[in-house]
Residue, then its C-alpha position, 0 to 999 in steps of 0.5 A: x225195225x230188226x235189230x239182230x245181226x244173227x241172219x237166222x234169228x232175222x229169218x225167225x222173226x220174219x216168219x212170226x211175222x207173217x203168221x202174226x199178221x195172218x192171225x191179226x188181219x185174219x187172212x186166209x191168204x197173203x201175197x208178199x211184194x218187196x217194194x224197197x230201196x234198191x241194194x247193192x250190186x251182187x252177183x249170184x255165189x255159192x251160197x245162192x246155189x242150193x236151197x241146202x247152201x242157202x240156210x247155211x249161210x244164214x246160220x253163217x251170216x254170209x255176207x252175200x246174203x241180202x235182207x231182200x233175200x230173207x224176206x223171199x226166203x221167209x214169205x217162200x218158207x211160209x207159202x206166200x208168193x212173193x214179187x220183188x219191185x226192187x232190180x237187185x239179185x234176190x228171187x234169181x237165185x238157184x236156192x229160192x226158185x227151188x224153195x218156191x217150187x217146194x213149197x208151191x208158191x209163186x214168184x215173179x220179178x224183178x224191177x217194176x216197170x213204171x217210168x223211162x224203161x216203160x217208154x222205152x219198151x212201147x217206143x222199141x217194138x214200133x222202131x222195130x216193126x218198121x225196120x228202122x236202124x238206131x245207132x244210138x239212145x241216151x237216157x236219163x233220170x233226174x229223181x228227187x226222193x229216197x230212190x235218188x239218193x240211194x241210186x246217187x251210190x255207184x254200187x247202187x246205181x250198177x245194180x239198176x244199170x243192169x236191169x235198165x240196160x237189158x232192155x233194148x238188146x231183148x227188143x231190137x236184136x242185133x243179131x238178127x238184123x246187123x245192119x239195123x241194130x247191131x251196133x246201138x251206143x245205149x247209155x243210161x245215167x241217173x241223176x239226184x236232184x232234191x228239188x223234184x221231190x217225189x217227181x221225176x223226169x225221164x229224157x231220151x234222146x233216140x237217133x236213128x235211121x231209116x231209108x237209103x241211111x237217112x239219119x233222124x232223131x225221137x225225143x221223149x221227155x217224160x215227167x212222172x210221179x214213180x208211187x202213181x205208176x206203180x201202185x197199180x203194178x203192185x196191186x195187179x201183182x197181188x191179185x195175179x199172184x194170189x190167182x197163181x198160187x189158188x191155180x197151183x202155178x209154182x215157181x217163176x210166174x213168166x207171165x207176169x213179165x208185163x210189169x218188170x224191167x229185167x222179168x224172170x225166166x228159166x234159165x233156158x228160156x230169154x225173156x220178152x221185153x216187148x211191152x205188146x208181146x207181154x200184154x198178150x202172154x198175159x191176156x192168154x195166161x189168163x183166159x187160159x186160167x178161165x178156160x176161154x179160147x186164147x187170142x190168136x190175132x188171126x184174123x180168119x173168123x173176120x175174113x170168113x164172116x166177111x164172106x159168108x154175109x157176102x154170100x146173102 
């Protein structure tokens, strides 16, 4: 436990940290994932907006600096990529993303992918795909541990709306489709309820719409256990960061959007939030990475062995 108040002399001790821990486990190299409760809301400010602003505000104590974000700075000032499973603002930033890139470590984030927005991103593409309409998805979360009770905060709770919230406009585009998607009424609540302990309980209820406006309705009741569905995620992270930062792959690690309810991107580019999608750019990152032909679904090699066996 830290008991400074002085952000800088936080920040020293992190990195002693780090370099303490290399030596006592002798690593050669290590991989960082925030797996904290999640903080309050924050909106990215001034001091986020260069690497230069940044170390400022620690010598300053800015306020708007959160101690997720002085773990990133820490483990990006000392070469290890870092992955943040928590949906508050920390790797987004304009002055750590240009951290990662001068120290040429990776990052990825944010929010890890495990329970209702999981189901949501398998359930959306398949709506999708058939072209039917959704006027509305209701959702919510009964959780019983920690992570309830810290998001039973409102200034918590809006940091992980955000995240959650995102996910159906990246897969069923309104603006593309008016008609099917462009007037979805998304609702998502989370309730604290002690009693489920480390369970919890994910109801959604889908209406939507399909031929000639004939109305239906999905219901998805999932009971879950969040540390079971994520610790494979975290340990996959470690393995695909360590094999990024060995492949002098810097900065944001779009790639890995598959494990992440809000995933990062440039900010030029939009994030996928289809579960298939993302599966598929990791796959082909991969065999690229191994230099092996990428997957095309295709087809054409089927259809040409079809016919040449066809022939004899």
């Amino acid at each position: 436990m830290k008991t400074h108040t002085d952000k800088s002399t936080l920040v020293e001790e992190l990195l002693a940290d780090i370099e303490n821990f290399k030596i006592a486990h002798n690593c050669d190299r290590l991989v960082m994932v925030w797996w904290g409760s999640t903080e309050i809301y924050h909106e990215a400010q001034e001091v986020h907006s260069s690497l230069a602003k940044f170390e400022e505000g620690l010598r300053t104590n800015d306020p708007d600096i959160a101690p997720s974000m002085m773990y990133a700075y820490a483990a990006l000032k000392s070469g290890v990529p870092f992955a943040m499973g928590a949906p508050n603002l920390c790797l987004d930033i304009p002055a750590l993303e240009e951290l990662a890139l001068l120290t040429n470590t990776p990052i990825a984030g944010k929010d890890f992918k495990t329970g209702q927005t999981l189901m949501k991103t398998i359930v959306a593409p398949g709506l999708r795909a058939r072209a039917l309409g959704v006027r509305g998805w209701f959702s919510i979360n009964i959780l019983g541990n920690r992570d309830g009770l810290v998001l039973d905060v409102p200034e918590n709770f809006k940091t992980k709306e955000v995240s959650k919230g995102n996910v159906l406009d990246g897969i069923l585009n309104g603006e593309q489709n008016p008609e099917l998607w462009g007037d979805i009424h998304h609702k998502v609540r989370i309730e604290y309820y002690p009693p489920l302990g480390d369970n919890k309980e994910g109801w959604d209820n889908i209406d939507i719409f399909g031929w000639m406006g004939y109305q239906m309705q999905i219901k998805i009741n999932f009971l879950c256990r969040d540390s079971i569905l994520a610790a494979p995620i975290v340990l996959d992270l470690a393995l695909f960061l360590d094999l990024a930062k060995r492949a002098e792959l810097a900065g944001i690690q779009e790639w890995l959007s598959f494990y992440w309810k809000a995933p990062q991107t440039l900010p030029e580019l939009e994030p996928i939030h289809d579960l298939f999608k993302q599966l598929e750019k990791l796959e082909n990152t991969l065999r690229y990475l191994m230099g092996e032909e990428l997957i095309t679904n295709l087809g054409m090699d089927y259809y040409q062995n079809v016919e040449e066996d066809a022939s004899y």
